[in-house]
Structures are given as C-alpha cells and as structure tokens.
C-alpha positions in Angstrom: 14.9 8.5 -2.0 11.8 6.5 -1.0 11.6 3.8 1.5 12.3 0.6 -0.9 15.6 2.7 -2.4 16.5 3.2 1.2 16.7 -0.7 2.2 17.7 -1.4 -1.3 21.3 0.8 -0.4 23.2 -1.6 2.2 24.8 1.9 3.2 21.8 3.9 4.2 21.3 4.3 7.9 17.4 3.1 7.4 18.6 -0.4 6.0 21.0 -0.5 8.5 18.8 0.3 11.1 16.3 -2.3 9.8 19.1 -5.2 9.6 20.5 -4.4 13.0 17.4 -4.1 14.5 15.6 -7.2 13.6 18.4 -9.5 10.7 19.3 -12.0 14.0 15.6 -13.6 13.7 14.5 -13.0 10.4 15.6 -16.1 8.8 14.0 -18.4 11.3 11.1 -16.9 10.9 10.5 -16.8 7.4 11.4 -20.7 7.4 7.7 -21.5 7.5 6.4 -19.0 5.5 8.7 -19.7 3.0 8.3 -23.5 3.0 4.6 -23.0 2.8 5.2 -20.4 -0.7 7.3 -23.4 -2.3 4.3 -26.1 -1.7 2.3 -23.6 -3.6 1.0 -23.6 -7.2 1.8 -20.6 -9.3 -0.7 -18.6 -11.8 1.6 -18.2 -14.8 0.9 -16.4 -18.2 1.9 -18.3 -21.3 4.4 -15.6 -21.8 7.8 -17.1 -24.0 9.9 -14.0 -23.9 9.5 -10.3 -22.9 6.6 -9.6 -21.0 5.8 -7.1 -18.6 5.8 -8.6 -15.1 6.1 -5.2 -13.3 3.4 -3.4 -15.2 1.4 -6.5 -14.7 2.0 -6.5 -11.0 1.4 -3.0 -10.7 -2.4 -3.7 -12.8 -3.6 -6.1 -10.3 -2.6 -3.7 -7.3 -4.9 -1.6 -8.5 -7.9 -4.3 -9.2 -7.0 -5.9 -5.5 -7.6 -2.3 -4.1 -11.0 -1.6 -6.3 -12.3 -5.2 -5.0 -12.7 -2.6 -1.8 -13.8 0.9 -2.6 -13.2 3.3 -5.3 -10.6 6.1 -4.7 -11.3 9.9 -7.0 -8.7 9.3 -9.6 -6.9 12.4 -8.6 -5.9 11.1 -5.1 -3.9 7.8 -7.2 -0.3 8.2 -7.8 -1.4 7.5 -11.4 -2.2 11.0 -11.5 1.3 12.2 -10.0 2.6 10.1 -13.1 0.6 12.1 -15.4 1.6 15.5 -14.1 5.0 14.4 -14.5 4.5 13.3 -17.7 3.5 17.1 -18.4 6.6 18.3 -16.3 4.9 19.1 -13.4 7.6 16.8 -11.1 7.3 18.0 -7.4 4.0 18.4 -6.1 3.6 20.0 -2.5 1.9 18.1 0.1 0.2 20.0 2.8 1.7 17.4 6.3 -1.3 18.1 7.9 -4.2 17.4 5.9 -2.4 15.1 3.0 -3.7 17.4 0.5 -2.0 18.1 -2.6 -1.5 21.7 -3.5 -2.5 21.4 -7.0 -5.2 21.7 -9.8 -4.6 18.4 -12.0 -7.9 19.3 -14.3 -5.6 22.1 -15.0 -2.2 20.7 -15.2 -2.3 17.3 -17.1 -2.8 16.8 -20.7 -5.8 16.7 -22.5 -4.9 12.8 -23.4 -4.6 11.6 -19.7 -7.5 14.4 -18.4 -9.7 12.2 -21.0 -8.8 8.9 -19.6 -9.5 10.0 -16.0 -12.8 11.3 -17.4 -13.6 8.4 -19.0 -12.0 6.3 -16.0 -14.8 8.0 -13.7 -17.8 7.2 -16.0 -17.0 3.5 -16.3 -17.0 3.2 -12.5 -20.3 5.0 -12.5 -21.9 2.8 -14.8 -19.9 -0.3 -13.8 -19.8 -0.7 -10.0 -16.6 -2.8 -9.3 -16.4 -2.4 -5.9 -16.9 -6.2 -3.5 -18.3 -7.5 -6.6 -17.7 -10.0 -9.8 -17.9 -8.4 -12.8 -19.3 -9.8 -16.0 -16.4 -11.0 -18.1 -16.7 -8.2 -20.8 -16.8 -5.6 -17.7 -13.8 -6.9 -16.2 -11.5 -7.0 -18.8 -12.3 -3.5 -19.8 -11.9 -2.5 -16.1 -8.2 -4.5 -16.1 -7.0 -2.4 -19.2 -7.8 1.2 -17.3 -5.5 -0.6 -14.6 -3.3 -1.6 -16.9 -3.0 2.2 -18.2 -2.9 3.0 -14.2 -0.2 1.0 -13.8 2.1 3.1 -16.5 1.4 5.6 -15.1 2.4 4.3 -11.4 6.0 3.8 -13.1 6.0 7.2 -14.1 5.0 8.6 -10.4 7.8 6.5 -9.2 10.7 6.0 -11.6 10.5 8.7 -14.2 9.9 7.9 -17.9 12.0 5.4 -18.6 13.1 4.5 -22.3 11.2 2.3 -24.0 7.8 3.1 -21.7 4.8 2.5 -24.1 3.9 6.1 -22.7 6.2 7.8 -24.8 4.2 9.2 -27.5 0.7 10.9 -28.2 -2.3 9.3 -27.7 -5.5 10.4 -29.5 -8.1 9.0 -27.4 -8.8 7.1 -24.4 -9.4 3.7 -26.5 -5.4 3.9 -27.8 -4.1 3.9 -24.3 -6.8 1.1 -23.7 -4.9 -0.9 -26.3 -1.6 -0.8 -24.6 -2.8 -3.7 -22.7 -2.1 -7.0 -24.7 -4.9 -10.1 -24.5 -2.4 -12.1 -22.7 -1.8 -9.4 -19.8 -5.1 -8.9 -19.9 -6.3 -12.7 -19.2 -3.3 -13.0 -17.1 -5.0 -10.3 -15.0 -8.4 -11.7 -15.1 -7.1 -14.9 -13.5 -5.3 -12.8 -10.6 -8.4 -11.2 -10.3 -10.5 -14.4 -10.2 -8.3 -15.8 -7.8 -8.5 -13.1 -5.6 -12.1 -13.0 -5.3 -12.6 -16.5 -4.7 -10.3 -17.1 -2.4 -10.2 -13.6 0.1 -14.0 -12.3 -1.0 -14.7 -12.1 2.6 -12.0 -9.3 2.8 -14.1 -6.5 0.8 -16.5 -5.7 3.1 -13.8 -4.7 6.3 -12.8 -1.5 7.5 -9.9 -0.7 4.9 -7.4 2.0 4.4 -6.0 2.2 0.6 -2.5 2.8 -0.6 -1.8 4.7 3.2 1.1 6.8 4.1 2.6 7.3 6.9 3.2 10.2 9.6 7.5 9.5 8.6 6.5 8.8 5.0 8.4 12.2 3.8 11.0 11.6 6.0 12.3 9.2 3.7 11.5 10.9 0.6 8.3 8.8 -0.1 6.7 5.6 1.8 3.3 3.9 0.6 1.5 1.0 1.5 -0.9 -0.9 -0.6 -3.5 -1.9 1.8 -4.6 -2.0 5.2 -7.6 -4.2 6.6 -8.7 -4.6 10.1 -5.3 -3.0 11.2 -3.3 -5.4 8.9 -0.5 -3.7 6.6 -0.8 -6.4 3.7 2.0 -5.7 1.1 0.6 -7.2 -2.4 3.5 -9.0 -4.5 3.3 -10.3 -7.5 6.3 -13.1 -8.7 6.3 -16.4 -10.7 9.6 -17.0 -7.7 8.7 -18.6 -5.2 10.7 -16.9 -2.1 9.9 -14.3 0.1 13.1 -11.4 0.2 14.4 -10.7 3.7 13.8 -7.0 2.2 9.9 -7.4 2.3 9.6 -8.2 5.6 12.0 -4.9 6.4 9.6 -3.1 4.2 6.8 -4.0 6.0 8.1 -3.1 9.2 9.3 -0.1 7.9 6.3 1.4 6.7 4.7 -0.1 10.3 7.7 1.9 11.9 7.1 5.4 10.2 3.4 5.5 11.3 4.6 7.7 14.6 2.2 8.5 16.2 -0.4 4.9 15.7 -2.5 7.0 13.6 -3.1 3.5 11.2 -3.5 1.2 14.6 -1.5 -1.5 12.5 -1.5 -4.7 14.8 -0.7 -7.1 11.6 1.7 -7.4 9.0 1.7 -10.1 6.1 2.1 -10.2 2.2 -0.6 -11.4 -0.5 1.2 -13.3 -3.2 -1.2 -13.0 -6.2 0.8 -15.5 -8.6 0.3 -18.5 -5.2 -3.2 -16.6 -4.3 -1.4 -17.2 -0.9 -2.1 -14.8 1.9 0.4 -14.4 5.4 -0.5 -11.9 7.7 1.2 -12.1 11.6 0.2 -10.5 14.5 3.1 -7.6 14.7 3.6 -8.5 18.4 4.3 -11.9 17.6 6.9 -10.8 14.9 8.8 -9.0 17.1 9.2 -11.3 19.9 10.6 -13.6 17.2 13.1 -11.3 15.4 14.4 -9.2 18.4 14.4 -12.1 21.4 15.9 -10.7 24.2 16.7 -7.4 22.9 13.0 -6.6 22.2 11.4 -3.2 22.7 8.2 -2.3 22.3 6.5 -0.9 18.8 6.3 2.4 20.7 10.0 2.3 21.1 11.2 1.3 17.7 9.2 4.0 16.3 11.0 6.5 18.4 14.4 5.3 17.7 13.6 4.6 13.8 12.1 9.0 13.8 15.9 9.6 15.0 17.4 7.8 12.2 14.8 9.5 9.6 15.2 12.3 11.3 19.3 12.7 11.3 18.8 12.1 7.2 17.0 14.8 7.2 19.1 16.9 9.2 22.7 15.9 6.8 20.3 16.8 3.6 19.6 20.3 4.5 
C-alpha cells in the first residue's frame, strides 16, 4: 500500500499518526491558503461530459518536470507501467543505490520499447528543457506525456477496464493519437501558464519525482518535485479547495526522508488549473500545526520510522 492509500484508510496507523500528530492546527492554517485558492481564476477545458481529468493531470506532471531537465525514460514510472503491462509486476530495487534490477530493452514490448525510442529522439532534436517550445513542438511533446501519463496509471493502479491501453498498437503515431485536441490544448494552456508565471524556477537546483529513505516502508512514496529544498506537490483540479490529506501527504513524504538526505526546508502545492503556487517554510508549518506539543523535524521522523517500521514488522 503506498503512502496516499495509507492516509486514504482512516484505520492505518500512518493516517493516524499524521491526524494525531498535526489535525489540531491544520484547519487554521489552511484558512488562508484556502481563501486565497477561491479568489483565484480557474483554467478550464471546454469539456461537456467525460473527460479525462486524471490522465490530464498526470500529462502536465510530466511537462512541469521537463520545464527542468530531462530524466532517461527508463528511470520514469512510465516504464514500471509498461513492464507491467507485459507482466513483469514487481521489480527489485537495490535500497542502496535506487537501482532497478532489470533490463527494460529486454522486458517491454516491442510497441512501448518503440515509443521510448522514439521518445528519446524527439528530445534530442527538440530540447524542452527551461525553454518555450514552438507551438507545433509543444503539442507533439504534450501527447508523449499524454502516453506517459497512461502508463503512470498502469505503474500505479493496474490496468484498469476501459484504459485506452488495452489493446495493440502498431506504431508510436497510434499511441500519439490517444491524446484528443481538447486534452491536448488543455495541456498547452497548463503549460503556457506554467512558464509564464514560475519560468524563473527552471534554472534551480532540482530533484525530480524523489523518493524517500522510508519510501518502501510504506509500500511506495514519490514526490513530484523538489527545488531549492522545497517538496512542491503538483495538483491539478477545476475545485477550488485544498484536502486536509495533501497537506498530510506532504509531510509525509517530508517525514520518510530519515536521514535529511533531500535537505527539504519547504513544503507547498502548485495548482496548475489557478497557476497558483504555496510553498511554507516547514519550520513555520509545524509551529502552527503542533503549538505546544511541537518536536522537532528530527523527532517526528524518528517516531513516524517506528510507525513504518511496526507495519512492517505485522506484514512479515
């Protein structure tokens, strides 16, 4: 069970960890955060009907993390969703070194091996990268993240019925095509918006999609992006409200890095749909949620190993 399961189940000593640790404050300090979302204005598609927020939200992970370097396609969970797609479900993880004990040139499907092949080339012929691509570029770039994004679901919730992923593929351009106009100028204006209005972001020392020291202690814990020691969560709703959960997420993932390896000193959420960024110094946070009964970051990382770690312990 990953992290967001975790705090998702009211019953799991991790959420309840989480709410008794730091529920007395979190309402009063979301007040302003949350006041501030609802005086925002939202980036909507002109969907009527099904469309497909999550994928979407997935999509423009991806494109917010490219706006700072390019990752090899075979470190992305994208890939994880395309060995699974072939069967290949657990993959071991070396706890030292991160790596993954596995050949994917060798284990994926000719289909998806393509894709990543052709993946690579456009990003060596197409820097993306701190920059603003040319119209045509970018919405070429935004379906490969769309395809990314399917797979992400796959890495992280099985194939589930109805997935556009379900059948063969005969080359690269047919998976392209999975992405409909509308996502794809939906995207482009998340993009957009993202460039203008946090540009100055690209060039900072950056860690992409991190895990944590605990992450396999709770069967899975990823972060989408840190910059300049700030754990910025990326969310993508037409609601205007920030979940109680998030903030527990945040902290979570904050909690599981041990041993400081990430140096996280901030914590905040981008909200593509408001292009509205809150980051907090992680200090500051705590003083408000805990009060009196605050401990240090140091200390609620030690006490949070001994909840991980007693899971551990009743699953063996």
């Amino acid at each position: 069970m990953s992290l967001t399961r975790e705090i998702a189940n009211k019953n799991s000593p991790v959420s309840r960890f989480l709410a008794d640790t730091f529920g007395a404050g979190a309402r009063g300090f979301l007040v302003e955060p949350r006041k501030r979302l609802k005086n925002s204005s939202i980036l909507r598609p002109p969907a009527s009907g099904a469309y497909p927020w999550n994928t979407v939200g997935s999509a423009i992970d991806y494109r917010i993390r490219y706006y700072f370097s390019a990752a090899p396609w075979h470190e992305l969970v994208a890939a994880q969703g395309a060995l699974n797609l072939q069967g290949h479900i657990h993959v071991d993880v070396d706890s030292e070194t991160g790596r993954r004990d596995i050949d994917y040139e060798q284990s994926i499907s000719e289909e998806f091996l393509r894709f990543f092949q052709d993946f690579d080339s456009f990003l060596r012929r197409t820097p993306v990268s701190g920059l603003k691509l040319k119209d045509e570029q970018e919405r070429e770039f935004l379906r490969y993240c769309y395809v990314l994004a399917l797979l992400d679901e796959v890495a992280r919730s099985g194939l589930r019925p109805g997935t556009p992923l379900d059948r063969r593929f005969a080359n690269t351009e047919q998976l392209l095509e999975l992405a409909s106009p509308m996502c794809i100028d939906d995207l482009r204006m998340l993009s957009r918006s993202f460039y203008s209005e946090h540009g100055a972001l690209f060039s900072r020392r950056h860690v992409l999609n991190p895990t944590f020291e605990g992450s396999t202690d709770v069967s899975g814990a990823d972060g989408d992006l840190i910059v300049d020691g700030a754990l910025i969560d990326i969310k993508t709703s037409i609601q205007l409200q920030i979940k109680t959960e998030w903030l527990w997420q945040l902290l979570g993932y904050a909690l599981l890095d041990y041993s400081d390896e990430h140096k996280i000193r901030k914590i905040g959420f981008y909200m593509t749909r408001q292009s509205m960024l809150e980051v907090w110094d992680i200090d500051d946070v705590l003083d408000k949620l805990m009060g009196s009964n605050r401990r240090s970051l140091n200390e609620l990382r030690a006490e949070f190993k001994v909840v991980t770690g007693a899971m551990i312990e009743d699953d063996s």
